[in-house]
C-alpha distance (Angstrom), angle and dihedral (degrees) to the residues before:
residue distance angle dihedral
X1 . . .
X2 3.66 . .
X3 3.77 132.2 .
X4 4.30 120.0 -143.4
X5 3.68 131.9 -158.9
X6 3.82 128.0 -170.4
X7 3.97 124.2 -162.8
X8 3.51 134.0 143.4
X9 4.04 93.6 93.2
X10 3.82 129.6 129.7
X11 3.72 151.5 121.8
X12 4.09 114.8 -52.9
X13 3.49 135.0 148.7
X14 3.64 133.2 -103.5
X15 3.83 119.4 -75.0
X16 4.42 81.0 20.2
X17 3.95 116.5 122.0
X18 4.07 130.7 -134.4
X19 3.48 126.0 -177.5
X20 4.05 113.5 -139.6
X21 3.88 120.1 -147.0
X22 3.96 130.0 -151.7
X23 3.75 116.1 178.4
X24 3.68 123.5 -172.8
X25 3.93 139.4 -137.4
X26 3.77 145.7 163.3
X27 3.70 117.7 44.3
X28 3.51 121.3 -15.7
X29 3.85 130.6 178.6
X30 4.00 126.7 -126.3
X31 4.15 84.2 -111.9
X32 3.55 121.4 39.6
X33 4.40 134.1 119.7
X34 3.61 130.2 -128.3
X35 3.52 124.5 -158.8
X36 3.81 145.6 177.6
X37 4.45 127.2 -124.6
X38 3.84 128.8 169.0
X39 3.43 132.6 -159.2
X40 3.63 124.1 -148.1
X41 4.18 115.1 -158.6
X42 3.68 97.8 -86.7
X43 3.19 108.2 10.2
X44 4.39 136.9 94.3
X45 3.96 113.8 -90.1
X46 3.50 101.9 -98.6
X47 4.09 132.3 -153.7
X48 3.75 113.2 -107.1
X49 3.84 100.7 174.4
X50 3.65 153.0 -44.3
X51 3.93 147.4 -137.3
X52 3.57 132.4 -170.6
X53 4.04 102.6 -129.1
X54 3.99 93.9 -146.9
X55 3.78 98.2 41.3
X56 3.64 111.6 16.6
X57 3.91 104.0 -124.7
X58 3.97 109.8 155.7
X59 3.62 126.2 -166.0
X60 3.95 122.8 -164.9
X61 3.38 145.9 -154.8
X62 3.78 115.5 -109.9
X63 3.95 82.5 -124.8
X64 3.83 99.0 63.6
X65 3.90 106.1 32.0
X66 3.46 119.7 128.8
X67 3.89 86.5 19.3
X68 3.63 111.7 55.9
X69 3.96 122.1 50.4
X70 3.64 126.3 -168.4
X71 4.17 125.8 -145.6
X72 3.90 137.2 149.1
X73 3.26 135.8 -158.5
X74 3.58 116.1 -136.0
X75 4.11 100.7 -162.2
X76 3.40 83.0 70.6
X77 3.27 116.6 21.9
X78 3.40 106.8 -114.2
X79 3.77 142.9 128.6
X80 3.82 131.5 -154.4
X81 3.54 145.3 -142.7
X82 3.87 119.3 -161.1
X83 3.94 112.6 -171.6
X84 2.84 116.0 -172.7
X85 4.39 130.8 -175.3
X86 3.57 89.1 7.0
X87 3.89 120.8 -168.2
X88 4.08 133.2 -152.2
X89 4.07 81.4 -95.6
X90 4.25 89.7 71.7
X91 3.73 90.3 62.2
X92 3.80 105.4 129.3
X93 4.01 153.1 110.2
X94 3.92 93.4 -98.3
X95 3.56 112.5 -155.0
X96 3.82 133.5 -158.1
X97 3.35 121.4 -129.9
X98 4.35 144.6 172.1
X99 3.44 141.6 172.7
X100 3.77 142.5 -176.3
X101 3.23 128.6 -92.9
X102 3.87 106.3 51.0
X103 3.53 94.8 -114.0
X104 4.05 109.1 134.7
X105 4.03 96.0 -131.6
X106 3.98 121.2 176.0
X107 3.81 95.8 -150.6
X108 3.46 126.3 103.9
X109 3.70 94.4 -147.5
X110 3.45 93.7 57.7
X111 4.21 96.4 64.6
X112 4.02 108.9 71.8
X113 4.22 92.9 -176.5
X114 3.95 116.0 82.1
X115 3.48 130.7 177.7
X116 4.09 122.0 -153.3
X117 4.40 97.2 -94.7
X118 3.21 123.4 -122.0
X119 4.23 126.8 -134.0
X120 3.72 112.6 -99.5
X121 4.57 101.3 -178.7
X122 3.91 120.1 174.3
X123 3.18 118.4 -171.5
X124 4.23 127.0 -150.9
């Protein structure tokens, strides 16, 4: 089993950056993905991105490329999330998220470890 918990949210402005953190405990296996959904107030969770602990292979959504960047550190046990010129559309709980195998899956159903969220707002 394995425990997750997000920070790095806040208030910013449009075109502003925030880095997101997820760090990791409990029992973890040599193979496994982490990933990153929001939630906006009405709205499905939706995938963010995704990286392959062992290797590093990411996979975006079409939403967030070429703004967003995914890395962990594996000393500690922690993975990143570096937005950067963020719009109104980013606002959202984001959620971390991992599963086991390392298979990098878009679904929310498919991840059964959560961590708590943590408020991402952008304002216009």
């Amino acid at each position: 089993q394995v425990q997750l918990v997000e920070s790095g949210g806040g208030l910013v402005q449009a075109g502003d950056s925030l880095r997101l953190s997820c760090a990791a405990s409990g029992r973890t296996f040599s193979s496994y993905v982490m990933a990153w959904f929001r939630q906006a107030p009405g709205k499905e969770r939706e995938f963010v991105a995704v990286i392959s602990w062992s290797g590093g292979t990411t996979k975006y959504a079409d939403s967030v490329k070429g703004r967003f960047t995914l890395s962990r550190d594996s000393a500690k046990n922690t993975m990143y999330l570096q937005m950067n010129s963020l719009k109104s559309e980013d606002t959202a709980i984001y959620y971390c998220a991992a599963r086991w195998p390392a298979i990098l899956l878009t679904s929310a159903r498919d991840y059964g470890y959560w961590g708590q969220g943590t408020q991402v707002t952008v304002s216009s």
